[in-house]
C-alpha positions in Angstrom: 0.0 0.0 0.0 1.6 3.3 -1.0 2.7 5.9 1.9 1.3 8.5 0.3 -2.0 7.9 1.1 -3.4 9.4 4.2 -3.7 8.0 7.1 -7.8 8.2 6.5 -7.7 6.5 3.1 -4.7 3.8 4.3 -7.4 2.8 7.3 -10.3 2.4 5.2 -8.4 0.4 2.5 -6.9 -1.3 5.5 -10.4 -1.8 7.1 -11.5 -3.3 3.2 -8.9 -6.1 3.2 -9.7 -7.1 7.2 -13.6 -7.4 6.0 -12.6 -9.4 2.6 -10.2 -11.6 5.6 -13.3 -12.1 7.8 -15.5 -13.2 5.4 -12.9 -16.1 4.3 -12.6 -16.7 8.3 -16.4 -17.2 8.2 -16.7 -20.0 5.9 -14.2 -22.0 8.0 -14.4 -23.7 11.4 -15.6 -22.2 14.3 -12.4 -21.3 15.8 -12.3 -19.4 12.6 -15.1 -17.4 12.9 -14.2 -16.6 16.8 -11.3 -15.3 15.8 -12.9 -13.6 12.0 -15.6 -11.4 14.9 -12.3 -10.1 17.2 -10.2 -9.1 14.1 -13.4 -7.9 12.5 -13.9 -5.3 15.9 -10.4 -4.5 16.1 -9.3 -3.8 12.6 -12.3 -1.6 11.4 -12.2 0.2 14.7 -8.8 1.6 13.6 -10.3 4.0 10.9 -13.4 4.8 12.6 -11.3 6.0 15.2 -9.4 7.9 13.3 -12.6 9.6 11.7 -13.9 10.6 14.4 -10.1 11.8 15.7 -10.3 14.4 12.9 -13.9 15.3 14.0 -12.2 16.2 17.8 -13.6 19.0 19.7 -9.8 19.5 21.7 -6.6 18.8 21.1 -6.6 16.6 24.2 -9.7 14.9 22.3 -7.6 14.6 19.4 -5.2 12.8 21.0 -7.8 10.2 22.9 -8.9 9.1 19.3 -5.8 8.6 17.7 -4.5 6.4 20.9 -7.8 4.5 20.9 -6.8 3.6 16.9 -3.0 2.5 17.8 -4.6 0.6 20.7 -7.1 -1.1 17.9 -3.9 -1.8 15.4 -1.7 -3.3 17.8 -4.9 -5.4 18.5 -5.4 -6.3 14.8 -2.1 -7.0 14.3 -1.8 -9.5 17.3 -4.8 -11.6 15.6 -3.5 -11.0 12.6 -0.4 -12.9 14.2 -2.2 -15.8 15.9 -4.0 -16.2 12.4 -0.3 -17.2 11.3 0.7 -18.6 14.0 -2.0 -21.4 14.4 -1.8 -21.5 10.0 -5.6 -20.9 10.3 -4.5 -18.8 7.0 -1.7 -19.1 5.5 1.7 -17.0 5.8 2.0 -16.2 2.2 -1.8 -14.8 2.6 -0.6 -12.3 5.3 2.5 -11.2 4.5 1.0 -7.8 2.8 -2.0 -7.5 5.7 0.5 -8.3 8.6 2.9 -5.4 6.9 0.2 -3.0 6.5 -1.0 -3.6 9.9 2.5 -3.1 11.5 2.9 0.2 9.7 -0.5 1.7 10.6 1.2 0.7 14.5 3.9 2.7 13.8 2.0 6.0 12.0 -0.2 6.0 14.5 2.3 5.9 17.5 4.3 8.7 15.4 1.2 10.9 15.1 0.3 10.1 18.9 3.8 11.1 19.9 3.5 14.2 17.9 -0.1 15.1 19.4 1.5 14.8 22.6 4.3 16.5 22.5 2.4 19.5 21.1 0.4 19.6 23.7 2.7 19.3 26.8 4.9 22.5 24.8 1.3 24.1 24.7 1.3 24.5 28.3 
C-alpha cells in the first residue's frame, strides 16, 4: 500500500482487506469465525477512530482518538499474528496484511507522539 496515502484512506483500505479476511474466516471452522468477529472489531475500529479523531472538539480529544486507533492496530495485528501462527490462513496470505498492519502501529504511535508533545509544549 503506497505511503502516500493518508492515514484516512490507508485505514479504510486497510479496514476493506480485514472485511474481505473475515469473510474467508467465516466460511471455515468455528475457531475461525471466533477469531474472524475479534479481528473484524479491532481492525475496522482503527479508521473509525481515526474519523472521528479528525472530527475532535480539543486537542486533548484529538489525541484520545488517535490512541484509541494504535490501541485497535496493535490489537489487529496481534490476531493477525495468531492467524499465522496457528496456520488458520496461510503465511503467504498475510504477508501484505501483517505489513500494512504493523505500519498503521507505527503512523499512529508517530502521530500520537506528535499530538502529545504539542500539547505538553502548549502548556
Amino acid at each position: 500500500m503506497s505511503a502516500e496515502l493518508k492515514i484516512t484512506d490507508r485505514s479504510f483500505q486497510f479496514a476493506v482487506r480485514i472485511v474481505k479476511l473475515c469473510r474467508y474466516l467465516e466460511n471455515q471452522d468455528r475457531v475461525s469465525r471466533t477469531l474472524a468477529n475479534q479481528l473484524l472489531r479491532s481492525g475496522t475500529s482503527i479508521g473509525a477512530n481515526i474519523e472521528e479523531a479528525q472530527a475532535g472538539q480539543s486537542k486533548a480529544d484529538f489525541t484520545a482518538k488517535i490512541s484509541i486507533s494504535r490501541k485497535e492496530a496493535r490489537e489487529t495485528l496481534y490476531w493477525l499474528k495468531l492467524l499465522k501462527e496457528t496456520e488458520l490462513v496461510s503465511a503467504d496470505q498475510l504477508t501484505e496484511i501483517l505489513k500494512e498492519a504493523d505500519e498503521l502501529v507505527r503512523i499512529l504511535t508517530a502521530i500520537v507522539k506528535t499530538a502529545q508533545n504539542k500539547t505538553t509544549h502548549e502548556k
